[in-house]
PDB file of N, CA, C and O in Angstrom:
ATOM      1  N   UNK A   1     -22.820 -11.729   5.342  1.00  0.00           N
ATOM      2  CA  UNK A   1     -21.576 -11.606   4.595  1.00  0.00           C
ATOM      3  C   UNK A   1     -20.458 -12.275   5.384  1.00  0.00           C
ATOM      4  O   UNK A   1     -20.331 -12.122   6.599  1.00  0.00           O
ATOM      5  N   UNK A   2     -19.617 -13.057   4.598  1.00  0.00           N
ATOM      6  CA  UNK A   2     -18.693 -13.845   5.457  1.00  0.00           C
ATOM      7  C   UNK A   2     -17.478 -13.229   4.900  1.00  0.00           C
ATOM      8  O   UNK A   2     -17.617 -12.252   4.164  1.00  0.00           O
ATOM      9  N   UNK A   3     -16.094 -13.763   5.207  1.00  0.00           N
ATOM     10  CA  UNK A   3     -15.161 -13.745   5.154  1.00  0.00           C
ATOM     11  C   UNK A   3     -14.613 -13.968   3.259  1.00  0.00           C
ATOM     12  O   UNK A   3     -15.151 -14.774   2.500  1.00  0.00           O
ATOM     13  N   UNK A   4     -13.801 -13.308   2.987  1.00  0.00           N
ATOM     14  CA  UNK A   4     -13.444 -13.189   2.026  1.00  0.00           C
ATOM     15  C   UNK A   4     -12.219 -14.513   1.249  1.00  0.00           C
ATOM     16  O   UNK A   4     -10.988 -14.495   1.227  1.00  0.00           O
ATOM     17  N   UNK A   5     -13.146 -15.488   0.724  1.00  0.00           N
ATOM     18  CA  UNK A   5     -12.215 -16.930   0.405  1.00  0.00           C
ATOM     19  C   UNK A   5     -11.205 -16.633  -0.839  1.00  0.00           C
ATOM     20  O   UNK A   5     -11.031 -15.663  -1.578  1.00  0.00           O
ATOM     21  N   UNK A   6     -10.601 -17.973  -0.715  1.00  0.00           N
ATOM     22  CA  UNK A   6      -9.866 -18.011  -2.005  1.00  0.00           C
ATOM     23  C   UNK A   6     -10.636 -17.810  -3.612  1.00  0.00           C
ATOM     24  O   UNK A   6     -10.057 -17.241  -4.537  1.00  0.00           O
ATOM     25  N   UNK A   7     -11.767 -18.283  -3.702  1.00  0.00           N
ATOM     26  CA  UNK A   7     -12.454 -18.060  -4.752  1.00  0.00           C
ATOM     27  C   UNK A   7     -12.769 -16.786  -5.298  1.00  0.00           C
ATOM     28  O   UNK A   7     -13.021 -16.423  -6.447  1.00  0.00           O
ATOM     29  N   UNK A   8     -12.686 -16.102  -4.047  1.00  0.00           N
ATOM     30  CA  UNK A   8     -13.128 -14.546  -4.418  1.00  0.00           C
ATOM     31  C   UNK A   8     -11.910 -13.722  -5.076  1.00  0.00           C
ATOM     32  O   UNK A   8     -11.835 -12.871  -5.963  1.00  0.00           O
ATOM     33  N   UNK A   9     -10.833 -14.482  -4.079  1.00  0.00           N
ATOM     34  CA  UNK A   9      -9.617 -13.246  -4.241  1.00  0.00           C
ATOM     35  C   UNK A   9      -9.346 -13.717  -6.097  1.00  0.00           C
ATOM     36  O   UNK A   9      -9.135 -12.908  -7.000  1.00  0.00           O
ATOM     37  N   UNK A  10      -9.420 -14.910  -6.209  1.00  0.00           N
ATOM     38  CA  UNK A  10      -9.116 -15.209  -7.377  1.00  0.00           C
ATOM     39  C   UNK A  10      -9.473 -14.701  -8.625  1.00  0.00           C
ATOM     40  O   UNK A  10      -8.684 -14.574  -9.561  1.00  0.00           O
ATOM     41  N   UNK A  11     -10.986 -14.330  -8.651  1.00  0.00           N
ATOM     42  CA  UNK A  11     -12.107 -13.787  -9.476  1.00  0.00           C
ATOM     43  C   UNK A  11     -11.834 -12.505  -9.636  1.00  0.00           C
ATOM     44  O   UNK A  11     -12.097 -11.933 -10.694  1.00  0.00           O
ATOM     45  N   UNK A  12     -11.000 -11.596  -8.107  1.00  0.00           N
ATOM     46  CA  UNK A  12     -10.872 -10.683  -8.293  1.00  0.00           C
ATOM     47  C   UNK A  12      -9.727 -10.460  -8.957  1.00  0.00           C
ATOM     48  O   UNK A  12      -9.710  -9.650  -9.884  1.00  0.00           O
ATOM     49  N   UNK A  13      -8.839 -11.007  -8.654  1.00  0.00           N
ATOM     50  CA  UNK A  13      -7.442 -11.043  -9.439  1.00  0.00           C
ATOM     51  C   UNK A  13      -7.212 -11.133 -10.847  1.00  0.00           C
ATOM     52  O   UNK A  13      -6.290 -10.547 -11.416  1.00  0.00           O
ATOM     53  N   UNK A  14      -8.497 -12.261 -11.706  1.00  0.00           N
ATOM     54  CA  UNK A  14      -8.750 -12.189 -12.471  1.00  0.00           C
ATOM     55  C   UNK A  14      -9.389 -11.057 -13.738  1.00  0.00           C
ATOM     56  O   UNK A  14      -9.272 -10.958 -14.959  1.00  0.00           O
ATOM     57  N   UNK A  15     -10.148 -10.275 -12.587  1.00  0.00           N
ATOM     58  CA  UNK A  15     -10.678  -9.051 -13.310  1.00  0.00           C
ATOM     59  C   UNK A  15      -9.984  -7.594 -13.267  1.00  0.00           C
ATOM     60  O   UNK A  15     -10.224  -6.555 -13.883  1.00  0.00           O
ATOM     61  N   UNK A  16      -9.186  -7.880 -12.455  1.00  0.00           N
ATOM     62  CA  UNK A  16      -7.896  -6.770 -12.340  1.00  0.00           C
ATOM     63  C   UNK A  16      -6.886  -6.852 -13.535  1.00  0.00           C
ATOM     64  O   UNK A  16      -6.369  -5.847 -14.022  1.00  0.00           O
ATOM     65  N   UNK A  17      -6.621  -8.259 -14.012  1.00  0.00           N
ATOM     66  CA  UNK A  17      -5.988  -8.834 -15.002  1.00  0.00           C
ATOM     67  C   UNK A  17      -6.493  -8.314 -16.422  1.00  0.00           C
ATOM     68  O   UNK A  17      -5.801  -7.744 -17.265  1.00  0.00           O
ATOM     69  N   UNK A  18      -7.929  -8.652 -16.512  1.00  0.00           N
ATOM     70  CA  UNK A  18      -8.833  -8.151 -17.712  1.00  0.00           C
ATOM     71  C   UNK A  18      -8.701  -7.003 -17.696  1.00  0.00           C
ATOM     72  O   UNK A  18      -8.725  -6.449 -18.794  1.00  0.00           O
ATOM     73  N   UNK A  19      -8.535  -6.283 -16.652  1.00  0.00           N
ATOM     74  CA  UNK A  19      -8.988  -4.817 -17.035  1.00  0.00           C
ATOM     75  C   UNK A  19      -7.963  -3.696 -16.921  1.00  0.00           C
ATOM     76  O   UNK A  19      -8.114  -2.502 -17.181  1.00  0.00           O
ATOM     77  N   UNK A  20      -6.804  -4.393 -16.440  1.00  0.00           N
ATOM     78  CA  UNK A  20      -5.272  -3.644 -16.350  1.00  0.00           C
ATOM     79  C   UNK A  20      -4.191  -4.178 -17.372  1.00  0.00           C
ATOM     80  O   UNK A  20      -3.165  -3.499 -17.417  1.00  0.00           O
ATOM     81  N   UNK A  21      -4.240  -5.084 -18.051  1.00  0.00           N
ATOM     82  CA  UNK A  21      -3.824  -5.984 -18.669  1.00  0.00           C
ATOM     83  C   UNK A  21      -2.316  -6.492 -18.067  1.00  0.00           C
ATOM     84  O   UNK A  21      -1.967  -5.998 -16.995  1.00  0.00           O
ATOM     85  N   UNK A  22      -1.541  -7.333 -18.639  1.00  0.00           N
ATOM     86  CA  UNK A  22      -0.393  -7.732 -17.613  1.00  0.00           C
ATOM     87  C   UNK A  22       1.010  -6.771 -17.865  1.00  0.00           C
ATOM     88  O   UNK A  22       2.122  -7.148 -17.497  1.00  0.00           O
ATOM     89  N   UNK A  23       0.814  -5.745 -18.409  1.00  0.00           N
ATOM     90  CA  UNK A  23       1.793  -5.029 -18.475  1.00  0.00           C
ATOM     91  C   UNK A  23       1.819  -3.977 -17.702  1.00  0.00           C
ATOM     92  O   UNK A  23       2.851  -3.579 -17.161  1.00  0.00           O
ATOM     93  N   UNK A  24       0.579  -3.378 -17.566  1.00  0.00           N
ATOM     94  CA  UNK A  24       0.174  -2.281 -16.663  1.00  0.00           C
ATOM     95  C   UNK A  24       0.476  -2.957 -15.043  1.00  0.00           C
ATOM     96  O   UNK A  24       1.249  -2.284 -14.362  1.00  0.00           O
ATOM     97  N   UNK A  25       0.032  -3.971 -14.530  1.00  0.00           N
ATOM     98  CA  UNK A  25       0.088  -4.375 -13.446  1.00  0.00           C
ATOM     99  C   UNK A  25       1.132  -4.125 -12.343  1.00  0.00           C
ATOM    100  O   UNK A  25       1.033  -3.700 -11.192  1.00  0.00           O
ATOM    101  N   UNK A  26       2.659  -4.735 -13.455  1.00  0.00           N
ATOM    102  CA  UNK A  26       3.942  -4.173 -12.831  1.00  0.00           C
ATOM    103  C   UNK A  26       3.883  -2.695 -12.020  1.00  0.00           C
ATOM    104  O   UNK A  26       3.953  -2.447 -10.816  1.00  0.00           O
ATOM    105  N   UNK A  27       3.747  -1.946 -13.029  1.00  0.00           N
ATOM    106  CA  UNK A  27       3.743  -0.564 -12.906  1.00  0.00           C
ATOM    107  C   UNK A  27       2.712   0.113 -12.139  1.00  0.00           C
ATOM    108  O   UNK A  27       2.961   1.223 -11.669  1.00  0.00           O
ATOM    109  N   UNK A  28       1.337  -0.554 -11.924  1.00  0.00           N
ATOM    110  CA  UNK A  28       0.633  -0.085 -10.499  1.00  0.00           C
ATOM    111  C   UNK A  28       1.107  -0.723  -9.259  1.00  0.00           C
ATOM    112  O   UNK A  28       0.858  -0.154  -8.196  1.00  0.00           O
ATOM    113  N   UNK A  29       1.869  -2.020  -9.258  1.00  0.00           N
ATOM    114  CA  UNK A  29       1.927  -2.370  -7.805  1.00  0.00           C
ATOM    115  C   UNK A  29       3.902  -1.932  -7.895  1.00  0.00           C
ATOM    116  O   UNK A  29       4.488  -2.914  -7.440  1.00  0.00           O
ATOM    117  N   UNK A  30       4.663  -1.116  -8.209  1.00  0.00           N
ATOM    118  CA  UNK A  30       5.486  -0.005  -8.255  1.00  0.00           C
ATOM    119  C   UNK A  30       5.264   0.999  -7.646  1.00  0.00           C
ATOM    120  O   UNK A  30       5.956   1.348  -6.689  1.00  0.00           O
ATOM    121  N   UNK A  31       4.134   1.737  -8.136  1.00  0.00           N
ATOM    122  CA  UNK A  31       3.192   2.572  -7.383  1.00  0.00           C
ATOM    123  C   UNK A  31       2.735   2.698  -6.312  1.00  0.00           C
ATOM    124  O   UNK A  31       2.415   3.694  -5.664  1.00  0.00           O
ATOM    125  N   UNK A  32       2.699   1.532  -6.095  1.00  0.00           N
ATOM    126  CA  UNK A  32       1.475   1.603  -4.815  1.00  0.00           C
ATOM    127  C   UNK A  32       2.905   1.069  -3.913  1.00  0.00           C
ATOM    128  O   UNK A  32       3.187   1.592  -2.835  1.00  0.00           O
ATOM    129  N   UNK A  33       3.644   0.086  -4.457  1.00  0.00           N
ATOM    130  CA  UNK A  33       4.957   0.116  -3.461  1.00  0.00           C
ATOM    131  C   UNK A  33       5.722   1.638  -2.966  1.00  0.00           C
ATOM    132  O   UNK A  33       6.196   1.695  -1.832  1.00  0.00           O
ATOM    133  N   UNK A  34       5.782   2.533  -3.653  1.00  0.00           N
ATOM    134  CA  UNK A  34       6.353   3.418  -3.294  1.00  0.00           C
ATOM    135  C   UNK A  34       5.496   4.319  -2.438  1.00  0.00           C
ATOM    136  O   UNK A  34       5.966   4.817  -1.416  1.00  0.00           O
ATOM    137  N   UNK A  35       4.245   4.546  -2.824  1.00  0.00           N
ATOM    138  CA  UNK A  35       3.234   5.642  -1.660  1.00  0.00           C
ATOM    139  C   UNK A  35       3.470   4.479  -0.372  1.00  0.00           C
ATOM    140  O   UNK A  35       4.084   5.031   0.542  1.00  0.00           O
ATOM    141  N   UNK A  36       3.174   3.131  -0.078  1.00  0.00           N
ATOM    142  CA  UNK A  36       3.575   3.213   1.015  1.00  0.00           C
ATOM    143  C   UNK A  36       5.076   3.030   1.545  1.00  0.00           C
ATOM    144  O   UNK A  36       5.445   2.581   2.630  1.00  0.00           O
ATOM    145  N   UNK A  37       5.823   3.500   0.484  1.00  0.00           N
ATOM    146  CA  UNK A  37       7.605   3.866   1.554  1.00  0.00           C
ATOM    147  C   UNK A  37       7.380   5.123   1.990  1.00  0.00           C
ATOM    148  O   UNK A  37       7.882   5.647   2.984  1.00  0.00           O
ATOM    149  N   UNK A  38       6.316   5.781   0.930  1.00  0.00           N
ATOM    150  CA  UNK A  38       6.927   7.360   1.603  1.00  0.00           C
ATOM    151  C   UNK A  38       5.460   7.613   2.737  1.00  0.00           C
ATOM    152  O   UNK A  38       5.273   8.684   3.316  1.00  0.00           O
ATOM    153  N   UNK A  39       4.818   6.769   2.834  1.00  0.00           N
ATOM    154  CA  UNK A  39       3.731   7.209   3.658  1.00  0.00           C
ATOM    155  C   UNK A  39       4.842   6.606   5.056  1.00  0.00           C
ATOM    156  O   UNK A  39       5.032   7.437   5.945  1.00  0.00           O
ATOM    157  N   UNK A  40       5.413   5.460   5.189  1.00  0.00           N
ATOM    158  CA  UNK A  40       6.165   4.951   6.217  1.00  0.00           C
ATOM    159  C   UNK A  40       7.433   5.857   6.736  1.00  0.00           C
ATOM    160  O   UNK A  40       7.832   5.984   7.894  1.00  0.00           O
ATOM    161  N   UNK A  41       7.922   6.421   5.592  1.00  0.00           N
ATOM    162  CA  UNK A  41       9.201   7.427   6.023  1.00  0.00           C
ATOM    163  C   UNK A  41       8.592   8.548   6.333  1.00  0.00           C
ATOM    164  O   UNK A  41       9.190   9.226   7.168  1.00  0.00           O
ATOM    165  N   UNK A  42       7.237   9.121   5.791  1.00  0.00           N
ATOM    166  CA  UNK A  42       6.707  10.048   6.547  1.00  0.00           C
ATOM    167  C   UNK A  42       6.174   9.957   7.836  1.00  0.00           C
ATOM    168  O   UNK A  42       6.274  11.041   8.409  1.00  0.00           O
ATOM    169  N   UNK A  43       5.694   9.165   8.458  1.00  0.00           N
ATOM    170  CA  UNK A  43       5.319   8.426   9.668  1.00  0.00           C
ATOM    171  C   UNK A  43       6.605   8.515  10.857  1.00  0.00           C
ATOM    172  O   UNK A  43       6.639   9.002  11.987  1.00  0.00           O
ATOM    173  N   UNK A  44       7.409   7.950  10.194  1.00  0.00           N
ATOM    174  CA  UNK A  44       8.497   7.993  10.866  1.00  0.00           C
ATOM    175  C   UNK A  44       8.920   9.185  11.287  1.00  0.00           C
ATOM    176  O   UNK A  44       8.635   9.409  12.463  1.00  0.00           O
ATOM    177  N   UNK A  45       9.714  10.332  10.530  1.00  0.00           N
ATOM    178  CA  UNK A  45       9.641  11.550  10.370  1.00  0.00           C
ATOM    179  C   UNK A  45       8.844  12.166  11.505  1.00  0.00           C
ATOM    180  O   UNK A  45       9.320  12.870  12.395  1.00  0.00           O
ATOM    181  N   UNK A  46       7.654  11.838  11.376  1.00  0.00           N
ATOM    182  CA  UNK A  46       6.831  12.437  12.580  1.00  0.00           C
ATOM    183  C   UNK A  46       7.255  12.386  13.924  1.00  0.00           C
ATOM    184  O   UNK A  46       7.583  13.199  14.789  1.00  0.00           O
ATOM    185  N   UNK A  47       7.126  11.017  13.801  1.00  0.00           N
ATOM    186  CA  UNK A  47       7.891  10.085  15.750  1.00  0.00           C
ATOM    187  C   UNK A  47       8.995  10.755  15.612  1.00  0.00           C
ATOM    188  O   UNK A  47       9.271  11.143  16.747  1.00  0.00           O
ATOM    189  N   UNK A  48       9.825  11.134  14.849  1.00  0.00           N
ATOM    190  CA  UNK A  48      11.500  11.427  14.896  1.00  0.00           C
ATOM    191  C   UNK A  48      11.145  13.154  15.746  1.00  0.00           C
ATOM    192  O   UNK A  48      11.597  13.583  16.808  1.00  0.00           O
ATOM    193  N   UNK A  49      10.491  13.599  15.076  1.00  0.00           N
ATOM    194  CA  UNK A  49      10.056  15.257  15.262  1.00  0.00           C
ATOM    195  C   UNK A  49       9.101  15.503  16.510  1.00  0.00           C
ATOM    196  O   UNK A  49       9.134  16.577  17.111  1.00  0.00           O
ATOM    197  N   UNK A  50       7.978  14.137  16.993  1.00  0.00           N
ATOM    198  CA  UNK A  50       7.995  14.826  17.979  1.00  0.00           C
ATOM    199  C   UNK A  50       8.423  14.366  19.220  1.00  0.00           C
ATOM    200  O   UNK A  50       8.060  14.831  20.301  1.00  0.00           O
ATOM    201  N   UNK A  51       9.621  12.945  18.960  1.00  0.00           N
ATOM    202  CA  UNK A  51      10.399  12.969  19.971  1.00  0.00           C
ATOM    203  C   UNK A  51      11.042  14.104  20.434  1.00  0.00           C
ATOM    204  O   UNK A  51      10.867  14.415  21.612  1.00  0.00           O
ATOM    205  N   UNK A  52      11.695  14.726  19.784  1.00  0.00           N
ATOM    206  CA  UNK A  52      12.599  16.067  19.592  1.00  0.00           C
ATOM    207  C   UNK A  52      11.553  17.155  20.471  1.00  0.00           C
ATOM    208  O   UNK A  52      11.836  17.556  21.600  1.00  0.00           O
ATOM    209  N   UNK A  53      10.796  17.390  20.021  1.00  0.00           N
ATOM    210  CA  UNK A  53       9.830  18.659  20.664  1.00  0.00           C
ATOM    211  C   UNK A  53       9.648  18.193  21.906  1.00  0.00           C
ATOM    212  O   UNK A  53       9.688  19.187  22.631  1.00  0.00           O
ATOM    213  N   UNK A  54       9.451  17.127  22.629  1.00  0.00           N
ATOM    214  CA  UNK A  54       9.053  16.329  24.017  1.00  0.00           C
ATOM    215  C   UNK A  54      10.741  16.482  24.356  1.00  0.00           C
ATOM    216  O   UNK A  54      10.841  16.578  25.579  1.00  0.00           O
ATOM    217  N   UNK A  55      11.492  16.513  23.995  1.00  0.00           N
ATOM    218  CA  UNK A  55      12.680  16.061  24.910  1.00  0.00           C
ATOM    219  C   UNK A  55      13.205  17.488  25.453  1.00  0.00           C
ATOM    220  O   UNK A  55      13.617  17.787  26.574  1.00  0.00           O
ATOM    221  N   UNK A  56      13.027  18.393  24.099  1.00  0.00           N
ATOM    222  CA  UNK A  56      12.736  19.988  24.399  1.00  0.00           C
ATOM    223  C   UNK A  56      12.274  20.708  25.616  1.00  0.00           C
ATOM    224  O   UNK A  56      12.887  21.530  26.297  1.00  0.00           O
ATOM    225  N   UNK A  57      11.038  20.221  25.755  1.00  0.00           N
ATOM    226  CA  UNK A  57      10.379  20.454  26.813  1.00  0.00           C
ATOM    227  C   UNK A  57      10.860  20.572  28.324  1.00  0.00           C
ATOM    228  O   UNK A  57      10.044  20.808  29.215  1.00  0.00           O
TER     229      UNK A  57
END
């Protein structure tokens, strides 16, 4: 198994197309933009909290 080419991504893009149609698309990659803001502001959040508990110490 090799590396994943342009031909592939294309085919795949294509069948994401067929099968989400182009209206839906917007609105999953919306989606998926926002789980990772809040997975990143949650992340953050963390480092913020356990800087705080270490400085505590």
């Amino acid at each position: 198994m090799g590396r994943i080419g342009a031909t592939e991504i294309i085919i795949i893009l294509v069948i994401v197309l067929l099968l989400f149609g182009g209206k839906k698309i917007p609105e999953l990659m919306k989606g998926l933009g926002t789980g990772i803001k809040e997975f990143k502001d949650a992340s953050k959040g963390d480092q913020a909290t356990s800087k705080k508990e270490e400085e505590t110490k």
